[in-house]
C-alpha positions as CSV (number, residue, x, y, z in Angstrom):
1,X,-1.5,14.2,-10.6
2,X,-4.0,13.3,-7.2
3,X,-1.6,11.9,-5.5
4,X,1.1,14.7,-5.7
5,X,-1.8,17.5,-5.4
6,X,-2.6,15.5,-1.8
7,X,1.3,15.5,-0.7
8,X,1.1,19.3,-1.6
9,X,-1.6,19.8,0.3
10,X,0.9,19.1,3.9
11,X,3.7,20.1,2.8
12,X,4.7,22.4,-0.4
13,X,8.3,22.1,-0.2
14,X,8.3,18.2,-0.6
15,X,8.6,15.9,-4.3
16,X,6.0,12.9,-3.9
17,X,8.5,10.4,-4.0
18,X,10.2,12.2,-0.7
19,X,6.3,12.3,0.9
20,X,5.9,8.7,0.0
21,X,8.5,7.8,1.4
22,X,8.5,9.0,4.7
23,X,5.0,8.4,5.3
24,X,6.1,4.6,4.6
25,X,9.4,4.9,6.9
26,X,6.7,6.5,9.8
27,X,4.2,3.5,9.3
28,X,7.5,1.1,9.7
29,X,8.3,2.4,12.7
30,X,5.1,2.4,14.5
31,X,3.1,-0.3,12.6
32,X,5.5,-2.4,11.3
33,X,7.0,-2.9,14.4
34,X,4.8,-4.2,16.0
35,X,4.2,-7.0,13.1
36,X,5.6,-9.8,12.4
37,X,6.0,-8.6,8.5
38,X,5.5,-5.3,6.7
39,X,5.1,-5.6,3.0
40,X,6.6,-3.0,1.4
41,X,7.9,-1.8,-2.4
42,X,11.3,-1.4,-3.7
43,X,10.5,1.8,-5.4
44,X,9.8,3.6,-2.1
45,X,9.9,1.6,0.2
46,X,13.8,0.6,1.3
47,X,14.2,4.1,3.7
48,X,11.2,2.5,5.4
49,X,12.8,-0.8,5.4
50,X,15.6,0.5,7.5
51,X,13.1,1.0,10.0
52,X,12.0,-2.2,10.5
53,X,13.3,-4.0,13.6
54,X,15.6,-7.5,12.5
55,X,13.1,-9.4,13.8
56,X,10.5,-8.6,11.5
57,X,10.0,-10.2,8.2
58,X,10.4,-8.1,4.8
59,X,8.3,-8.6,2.2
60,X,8.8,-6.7,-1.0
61,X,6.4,-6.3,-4.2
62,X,7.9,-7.9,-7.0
63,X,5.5,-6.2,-9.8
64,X,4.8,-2.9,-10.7
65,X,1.7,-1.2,-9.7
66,X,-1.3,-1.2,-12.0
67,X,-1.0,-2.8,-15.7
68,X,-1.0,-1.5,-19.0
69,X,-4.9,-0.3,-19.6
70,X,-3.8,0.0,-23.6
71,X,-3.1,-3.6,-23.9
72,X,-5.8,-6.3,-23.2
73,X,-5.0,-8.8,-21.0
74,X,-4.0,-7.2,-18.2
75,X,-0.7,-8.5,-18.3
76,X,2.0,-8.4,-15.7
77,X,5.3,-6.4,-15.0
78,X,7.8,-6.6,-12.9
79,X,9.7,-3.5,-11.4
80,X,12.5,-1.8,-13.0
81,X,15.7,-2.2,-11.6
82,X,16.0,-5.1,-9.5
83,X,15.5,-8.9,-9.6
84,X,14.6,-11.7,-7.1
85,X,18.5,-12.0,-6.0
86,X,18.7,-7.9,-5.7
87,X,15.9,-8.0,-3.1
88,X,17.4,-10.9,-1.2
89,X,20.6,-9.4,-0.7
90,X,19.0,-5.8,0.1
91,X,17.0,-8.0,2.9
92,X,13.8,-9.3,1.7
93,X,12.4,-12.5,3.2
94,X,9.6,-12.7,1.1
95,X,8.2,-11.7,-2.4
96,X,4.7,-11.0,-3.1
97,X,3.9,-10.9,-7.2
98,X,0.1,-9.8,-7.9
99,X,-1.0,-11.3,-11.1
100,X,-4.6,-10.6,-12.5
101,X,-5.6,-14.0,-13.5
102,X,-9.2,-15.0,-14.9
103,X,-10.4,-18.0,-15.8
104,X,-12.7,-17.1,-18.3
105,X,-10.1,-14.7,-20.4
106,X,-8.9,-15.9,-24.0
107,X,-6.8,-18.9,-23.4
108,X,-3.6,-16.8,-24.5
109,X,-3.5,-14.2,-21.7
110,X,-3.6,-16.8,-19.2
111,X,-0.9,-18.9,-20.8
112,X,1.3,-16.1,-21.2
113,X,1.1,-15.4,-16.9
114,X,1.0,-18.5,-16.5
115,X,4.5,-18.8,-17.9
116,X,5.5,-15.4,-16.4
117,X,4.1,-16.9,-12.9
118,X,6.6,-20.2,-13.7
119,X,9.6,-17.6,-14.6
120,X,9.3,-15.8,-11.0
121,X,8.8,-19.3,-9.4
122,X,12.0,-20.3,-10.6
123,X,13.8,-17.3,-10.3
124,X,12.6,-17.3,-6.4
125,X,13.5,-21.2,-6.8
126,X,17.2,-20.6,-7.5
127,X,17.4,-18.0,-4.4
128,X,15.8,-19.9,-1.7
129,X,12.9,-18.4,-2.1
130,X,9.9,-20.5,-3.1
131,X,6.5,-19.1,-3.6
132,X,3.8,-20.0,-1.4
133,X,-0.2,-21.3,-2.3
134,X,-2.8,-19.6,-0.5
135,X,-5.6,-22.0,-0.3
């Protein structure tokens, strides 16, 4: 793997997810600081969460990196482990859900995210935590 070959290269004695990790809790505490929000991912991001001063705003990925290149569509997923309430109550202010939507792909991949864009809207919806439009 790239990515684990480039950890390696700093540091032999560390896993990736370790290297991630703290390179996200050292970019908290400098960067994120000094923000007024630091989006981060609950897979590796909650040591570098801890970082992050009360003031600032938490906003955690709600899908999982990347789709499923097998599949057409490019459908969504959402990460293992956790849902909208979880990453409340471990701090988040905010959600941010990526969903690769085009308007001219068959009429069935964009119904199905548009119903899995309505399922996190109301999940969010029943935490007190609506999803925002960006013009």
């Amino acid at each position: 793997m790239a990515k684990c070959k480039m950890i390696k290269s700093f540091n032999d004695d560390i896993s990736y997810e370790d290297g991630v990790s703290q390179f996200k809790e050292g970019i908290s505490e400098v960067l994120g600081n000094q923000s007024s929000s630091l989006l981060l991912d609950p897979e590796y991001g909650w040591s570098a969460a801890s970082k992050l001063n009360d003031e600032i705003g938490l906003i955690m990925a709600y899908e999982k990196t990347g789709y499923d290149t097998s599949e057409k569509g490019r459908l969504p997923n959402l990460v293992d482990d956790y849902a909208v309430q979880d990453l409340v109550d471990k701090g988040a202010s905010a959600l941010k859900l990526l969903i690769y939507y085009d308007h001219k792909e068959e009429e069935k991949y964009n119904t199905i995210k548009k119903a899995f864009i309505k399922r996190v809207g109301d999940e969010c919806k029943q935490n007190d935590r609506l999803p925002r439009r960006r013009n």
